[in-house]
C-alpha positions in Angstrom: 0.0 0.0 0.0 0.9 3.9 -0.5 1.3 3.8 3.5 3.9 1.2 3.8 5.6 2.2 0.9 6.1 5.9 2.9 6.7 4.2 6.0 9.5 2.4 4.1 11.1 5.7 2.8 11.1 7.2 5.7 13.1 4.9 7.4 15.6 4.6 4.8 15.6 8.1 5.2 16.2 8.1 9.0 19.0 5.2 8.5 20.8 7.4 5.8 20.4 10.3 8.2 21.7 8.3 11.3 25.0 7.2 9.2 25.7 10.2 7.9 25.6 11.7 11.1 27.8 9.3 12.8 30.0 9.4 10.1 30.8 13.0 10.1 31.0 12.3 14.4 33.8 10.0 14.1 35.2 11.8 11.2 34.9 15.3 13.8 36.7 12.9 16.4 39.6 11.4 14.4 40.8 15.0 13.5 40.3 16.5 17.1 42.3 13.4 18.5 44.9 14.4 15.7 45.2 18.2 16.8 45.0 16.9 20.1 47.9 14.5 19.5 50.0 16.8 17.3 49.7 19.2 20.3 51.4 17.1 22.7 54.3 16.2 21.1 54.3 20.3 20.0 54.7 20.7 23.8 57.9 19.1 23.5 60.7 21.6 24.1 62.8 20.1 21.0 60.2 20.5 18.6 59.3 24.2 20.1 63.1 24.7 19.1 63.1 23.5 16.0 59.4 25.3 14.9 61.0 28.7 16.3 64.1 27.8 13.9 61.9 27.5 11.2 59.9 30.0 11.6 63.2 32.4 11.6 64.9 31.3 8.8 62.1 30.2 6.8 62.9 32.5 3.3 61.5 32.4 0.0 58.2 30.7 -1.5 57.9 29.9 -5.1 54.1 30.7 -6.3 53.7 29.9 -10.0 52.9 30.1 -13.0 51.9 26.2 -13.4 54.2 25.1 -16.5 56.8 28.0 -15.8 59.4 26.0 -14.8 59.0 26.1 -10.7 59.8 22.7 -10.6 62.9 22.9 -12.4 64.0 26.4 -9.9 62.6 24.2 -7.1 65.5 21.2 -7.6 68.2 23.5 -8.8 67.4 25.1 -4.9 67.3 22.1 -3.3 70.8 21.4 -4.4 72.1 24.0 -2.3 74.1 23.2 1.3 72.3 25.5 2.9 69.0 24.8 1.9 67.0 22.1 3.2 65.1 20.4 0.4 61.1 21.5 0.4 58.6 19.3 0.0 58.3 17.2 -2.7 54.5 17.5 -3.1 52.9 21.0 -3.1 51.9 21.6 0.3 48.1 23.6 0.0 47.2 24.7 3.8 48.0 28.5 2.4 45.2 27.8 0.1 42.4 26.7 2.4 40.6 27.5 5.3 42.5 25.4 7.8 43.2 26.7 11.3 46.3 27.4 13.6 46.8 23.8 14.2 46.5 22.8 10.3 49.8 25.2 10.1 52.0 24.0 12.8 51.2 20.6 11.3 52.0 21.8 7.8 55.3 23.1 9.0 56.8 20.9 11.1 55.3 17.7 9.0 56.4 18.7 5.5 59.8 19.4 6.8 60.5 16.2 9.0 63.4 15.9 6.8 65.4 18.9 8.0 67.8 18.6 10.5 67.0 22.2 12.2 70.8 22.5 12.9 72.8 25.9 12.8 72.9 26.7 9.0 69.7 25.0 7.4 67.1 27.4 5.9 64.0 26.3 4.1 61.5 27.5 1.1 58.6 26.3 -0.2 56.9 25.9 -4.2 53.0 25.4 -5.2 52.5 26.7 -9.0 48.9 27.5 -7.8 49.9 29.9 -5.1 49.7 32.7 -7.5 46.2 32.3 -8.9 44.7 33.1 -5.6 44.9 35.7 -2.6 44.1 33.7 0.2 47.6 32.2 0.4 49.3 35.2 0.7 47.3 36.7 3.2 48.1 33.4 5.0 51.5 33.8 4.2 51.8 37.3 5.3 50.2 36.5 8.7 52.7 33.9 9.3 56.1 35.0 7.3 55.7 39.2 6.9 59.2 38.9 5.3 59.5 36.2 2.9 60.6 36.7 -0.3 58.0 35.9 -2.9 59.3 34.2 -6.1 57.6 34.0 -9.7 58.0 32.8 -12.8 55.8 33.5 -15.6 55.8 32.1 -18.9 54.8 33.5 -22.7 51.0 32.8 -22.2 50.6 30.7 -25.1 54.1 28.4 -25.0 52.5 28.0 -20.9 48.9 26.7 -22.1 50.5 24.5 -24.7 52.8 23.4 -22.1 49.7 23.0 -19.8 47.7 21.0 -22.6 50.2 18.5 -23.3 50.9 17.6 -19.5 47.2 17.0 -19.1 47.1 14.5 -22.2 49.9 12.7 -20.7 48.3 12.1 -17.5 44.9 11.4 -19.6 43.0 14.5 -17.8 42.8 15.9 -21.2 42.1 15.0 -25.0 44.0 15.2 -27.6 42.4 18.3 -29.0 44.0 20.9 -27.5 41.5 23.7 -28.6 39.2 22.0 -26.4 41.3 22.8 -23.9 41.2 26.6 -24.4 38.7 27.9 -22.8 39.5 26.1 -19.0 42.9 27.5 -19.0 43.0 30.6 -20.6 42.7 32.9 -18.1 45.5 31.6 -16.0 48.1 33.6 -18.4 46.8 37.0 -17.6 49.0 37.4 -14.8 48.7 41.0 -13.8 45.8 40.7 -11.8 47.0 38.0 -9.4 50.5 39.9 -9.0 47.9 43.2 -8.2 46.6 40.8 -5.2 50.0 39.5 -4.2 50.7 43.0 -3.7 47.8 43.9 -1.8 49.8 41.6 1.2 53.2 42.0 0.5 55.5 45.2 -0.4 57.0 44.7 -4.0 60.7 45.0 -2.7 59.5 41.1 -1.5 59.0 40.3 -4.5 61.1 38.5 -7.3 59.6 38.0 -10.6 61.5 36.2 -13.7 60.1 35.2 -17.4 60.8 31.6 -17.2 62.0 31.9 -20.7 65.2 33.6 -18.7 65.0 30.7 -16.1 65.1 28.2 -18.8 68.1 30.1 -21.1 70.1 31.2 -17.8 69.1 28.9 -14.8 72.3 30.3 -12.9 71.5 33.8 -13.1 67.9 33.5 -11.4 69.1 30.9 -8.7 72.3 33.3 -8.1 69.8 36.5 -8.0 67.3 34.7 -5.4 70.1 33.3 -3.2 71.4 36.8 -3.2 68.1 38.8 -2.2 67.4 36.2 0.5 70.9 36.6 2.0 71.9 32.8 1.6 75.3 32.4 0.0 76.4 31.4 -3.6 76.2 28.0 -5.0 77.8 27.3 -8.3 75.8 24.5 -10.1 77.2 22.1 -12.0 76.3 21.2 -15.6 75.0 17.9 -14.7 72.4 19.4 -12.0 71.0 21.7 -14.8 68.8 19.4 -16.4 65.1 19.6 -17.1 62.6 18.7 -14.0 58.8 18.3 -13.9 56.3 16.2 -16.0 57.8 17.7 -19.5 61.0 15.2 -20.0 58.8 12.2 -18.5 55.9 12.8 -20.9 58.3 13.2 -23.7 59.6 9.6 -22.7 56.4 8.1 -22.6 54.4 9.6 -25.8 57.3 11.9 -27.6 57.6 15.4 -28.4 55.4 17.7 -28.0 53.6 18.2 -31.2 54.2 21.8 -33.0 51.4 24.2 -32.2 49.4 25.6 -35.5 50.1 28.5 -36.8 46.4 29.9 -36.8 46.3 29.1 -33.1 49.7 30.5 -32.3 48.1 33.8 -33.5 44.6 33.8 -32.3 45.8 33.4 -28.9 49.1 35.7 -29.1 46.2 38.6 -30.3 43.8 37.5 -27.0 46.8 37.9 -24.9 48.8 41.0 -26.6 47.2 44.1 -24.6 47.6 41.3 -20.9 50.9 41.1 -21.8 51.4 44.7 -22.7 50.6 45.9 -19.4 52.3 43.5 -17.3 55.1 44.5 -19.2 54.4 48.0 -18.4 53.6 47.2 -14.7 56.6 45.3 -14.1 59.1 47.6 -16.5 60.2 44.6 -18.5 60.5 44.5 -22.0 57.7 42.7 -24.2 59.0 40.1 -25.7 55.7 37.7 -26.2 
């Protein structure tokens, strides 16, 4: 009958309503027993040192562009003696709503690798800092002085570049002009350096074409270790290869196809008056 049939909804309804609460109450429960835990040990006087360490000689943050080349700057950094390597994966509490606890954990978990000894100073790199504000509000709250390092790429060569790492992986298809529209937007850069500077004076502020990154990787490494204070590190030809997905990709399905002429164009117009003034902003030449 209709009246059983309801009755029998609505107790599926009040099982599905039960589980979902007692889901989200152990799920409440596991990360307060986490916070709670984490706390304890941060009560530790050794590990109050070696977060106050941090903390002091924490000094530069890579934020971008995606497919700039921040993982290439990121391992030619990590080479240095002074410099403990940062994490490997792109640590996003900046990003997110997380609380004081989410950043002690963030620092002192991403870095359990560091010694903390006399010497050692640390940095950071997520490619998707730089597309949003809230990190370096975060940032700013946390490190006031930290030096904020970007590279950003010709526009077009950087969605190509995008395109091509996302049909590797198989997030994308092979027709790159379907592609277009979700990414085009992330090379007009001049609005999200306007934010960053909203939080952060501009003498914190490095910012490189990673076309001059990828012709003279010495001469950006040598000019951050220089603004940051940390001494000189000659690299060696050997440590100045090519890092990220772009050499494994080219391993597994070859070279990077050459981009069409008509496209090369139609999106080197879109971009022409972005890149104009950026150029003009930042006092750079044009050369895209």
């Amino acid at each position: 009958s209709s009246a059983s049939q309801m009755s029998g909804r609505r107790l599926w309804s009040l099982l599905l309503f039960v589980t979902l609460y007692l889901f989200f109450q152990l799920l409440y429960l596991f990360k307060a027993g986490h916070v709670l835990y984490f706390y304890s040990n941060f009560e530790d006087p050794e590990a109050k040192a070696r977060h106050s360490y941090f903390l002091k000689n924490f000094k530069f943050v890579i934020i971008g562009t995606w497919k700039g080349g921040t993982t290439s700057l990121k391992n030619y950094l990590d080479l240095h003696p002074g410099i403990c390597p940062a994490p490997r994966s792109e640590p996003s509490f900046l990003s997110g709503g997380g609380k004081q606890p989410d950043e002690v954990l963030f620092r002192l978990q991403h870095y359990s690798h560091c010694t903390f000894n006399e010497g050692e100073h640390y940095f950071l790199k997520n490619a998707g800092f730089l597309k949003h504000s809230s990190p370096a509000r975060r940032l700013r709250r946390t490190f006031p002085n930290v030096t904020i390092v970007a590279l950003l790429r010709n526009p077009v060569e950087r969605l190509y570049s995008h395109w091509y790492m996302e049909f590797c992986k198989g997030r994308a298809s092979s027709n790159f002009e379907s592609f277009i529209p979700s990414q085009l937007q992330t090379g007009i850069y001049l609005p999200a350096i306007r934010a960053w500077l909203q939080h952060f004076p501009r003498e914190n502020f490095l910012i490189f074409k990673s076309e001059d990154m990828f012709n003279n990787p010495r001469s950006v490494v040598s000019k951050i270790l220089r603004h940051t204070g940390l001494p000189q590190y000659a690299l060696s030809n050997e440590q100045l290869r090519t890092y990220g997905s772009s050499p494994k990709c080219e391993a597994r399905i070859g070279p990077r196809p050459p981009l069409a002429n008509h496209t090369r164009h139609r999106l080197r117009r879109f971009y022409a008056s972005h890149n104009q003034e950026l150029a003009d902003f930042l006092a750079w030449e044009n050369t895209w």
